[in-house]
Legacy VTK file of the C-alpha trace (Angstrom):
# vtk DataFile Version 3.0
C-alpha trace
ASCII
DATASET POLYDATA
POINTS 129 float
7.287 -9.277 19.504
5.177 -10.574 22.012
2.636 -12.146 19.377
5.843 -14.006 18.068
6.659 -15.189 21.861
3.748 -16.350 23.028
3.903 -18.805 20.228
6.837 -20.067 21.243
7.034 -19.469 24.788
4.078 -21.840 25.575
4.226 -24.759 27.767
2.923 -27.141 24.689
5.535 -25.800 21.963
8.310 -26.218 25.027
7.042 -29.809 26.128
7.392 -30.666 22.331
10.552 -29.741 21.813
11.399 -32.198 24.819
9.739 -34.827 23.131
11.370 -34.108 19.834
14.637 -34.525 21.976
13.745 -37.552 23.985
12.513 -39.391 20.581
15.733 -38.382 19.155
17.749 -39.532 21.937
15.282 -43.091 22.238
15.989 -43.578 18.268
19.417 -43.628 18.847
19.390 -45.906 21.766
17.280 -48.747 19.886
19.991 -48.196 16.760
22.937 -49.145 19.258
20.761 -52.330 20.644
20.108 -53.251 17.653
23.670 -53.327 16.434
24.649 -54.757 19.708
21.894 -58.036 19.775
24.671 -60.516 19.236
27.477 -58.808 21.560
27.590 -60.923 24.556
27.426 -59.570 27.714
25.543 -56.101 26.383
22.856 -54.375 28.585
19.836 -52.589 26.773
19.859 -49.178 26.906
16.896 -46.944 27.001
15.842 -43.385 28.090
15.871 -42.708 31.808
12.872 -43.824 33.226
12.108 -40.608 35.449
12.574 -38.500 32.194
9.103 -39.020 31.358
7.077 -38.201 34.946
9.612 -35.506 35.167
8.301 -33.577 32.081
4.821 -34.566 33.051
5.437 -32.591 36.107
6.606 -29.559 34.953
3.886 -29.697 32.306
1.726 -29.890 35.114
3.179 -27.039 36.888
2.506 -24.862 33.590
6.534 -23.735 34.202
8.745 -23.590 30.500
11.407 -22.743 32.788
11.130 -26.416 34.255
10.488 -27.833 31.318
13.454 -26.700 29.424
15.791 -28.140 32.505
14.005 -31.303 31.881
16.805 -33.215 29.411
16.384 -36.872 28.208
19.222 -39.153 29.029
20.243 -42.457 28.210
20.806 -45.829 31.041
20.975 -48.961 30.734
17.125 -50.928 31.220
17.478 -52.296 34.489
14.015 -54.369 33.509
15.879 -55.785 30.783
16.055 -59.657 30.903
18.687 -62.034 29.225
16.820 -64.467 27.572
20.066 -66.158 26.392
23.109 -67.784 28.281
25.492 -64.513 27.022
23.935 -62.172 28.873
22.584 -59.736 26.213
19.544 -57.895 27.611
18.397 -57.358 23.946
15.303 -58.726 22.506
14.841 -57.565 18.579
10.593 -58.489 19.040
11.176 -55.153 21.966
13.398 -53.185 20.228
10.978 -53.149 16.779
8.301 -52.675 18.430
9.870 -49.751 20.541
11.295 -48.295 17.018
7.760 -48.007 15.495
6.077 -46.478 18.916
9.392 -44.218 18.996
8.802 -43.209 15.004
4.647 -42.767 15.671
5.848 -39.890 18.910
8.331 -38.232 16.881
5.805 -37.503 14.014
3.246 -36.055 16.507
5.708 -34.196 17.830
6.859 -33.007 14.375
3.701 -32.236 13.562
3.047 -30.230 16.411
6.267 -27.975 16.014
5.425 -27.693 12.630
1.787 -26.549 12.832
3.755 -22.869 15.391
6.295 -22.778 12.656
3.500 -22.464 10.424
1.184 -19.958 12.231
4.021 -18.108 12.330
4.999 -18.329 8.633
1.272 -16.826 8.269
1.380 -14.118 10.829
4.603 -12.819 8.858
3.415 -13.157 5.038
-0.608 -13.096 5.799
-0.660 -16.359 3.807
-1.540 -19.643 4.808
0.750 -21.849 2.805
LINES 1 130
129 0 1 2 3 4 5 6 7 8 9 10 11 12 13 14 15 16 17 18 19 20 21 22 23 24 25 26 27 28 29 30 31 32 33 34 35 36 37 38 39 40 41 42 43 44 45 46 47 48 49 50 51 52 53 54 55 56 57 58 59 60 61 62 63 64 65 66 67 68 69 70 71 72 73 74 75 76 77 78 79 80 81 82 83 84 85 86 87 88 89 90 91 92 93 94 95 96 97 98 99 100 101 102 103 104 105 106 107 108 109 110 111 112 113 114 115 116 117 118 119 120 121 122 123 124 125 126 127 128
């Protein structure tokens, strides 16, 4: 067993998982300002700013324990500006660009939680694919 957890006890598998969750979270955010970019009076949401130097903290610190208290949330973007009289702090221009940068970090992070899944998958049948 301990082959098996130290591939999944590391602070890189962890921190991905994290990421996997924040991207998640992120995707679902842009979907509802999207949908909302004609509702007067709506406020962009995003995740929580601190999310981000949390993690890279308890990265830092090397400390899975840390990093799996670490949980993405959503708030509203207090940076957000109106650029109409309504008061929407959506701009679509943001929120595509944000979409693609949000789909480029979830495919690393797939990626990277795919590549233990697969040493795994090896260890177990002695196969590679």
């Amino acid at each position: 067993m301990p082959i098996i957890s130290s591939l999944f006890d590391g602070t890189t598998y962890a921190a991905s998982k994290k990421m996997l969750d924040m991207t998640a979270l992120r995707q679902e955010a842009i979907a509802s300002n999207i949908a909302n970019l004609d509702t007067p009076g709506y406020k962009r949401m995003d995740v929580t700013p601190n999310f981000q130097s949390e993690l890279s903290q308890a990265i830092s610190a090397q400390d899975t324990t840390r990093i799996s208290n670490v949980n993405p949330k959503l708030s509203i973007d207090t940076t957000a500006i109106s650029a109409t009289r309504d008061g929407n702090t959506v701009q679509l221009e943001t929120e595509m660009k944000n979409q693609a940068e949000n789909f480029l970090a979830h495919s690393l992070e797939t990626q990277l939680v795919s590549s233990k899944l697969a040493t795994l998958r090896s260890a177990i049948t002695g196969r590679t694919s």
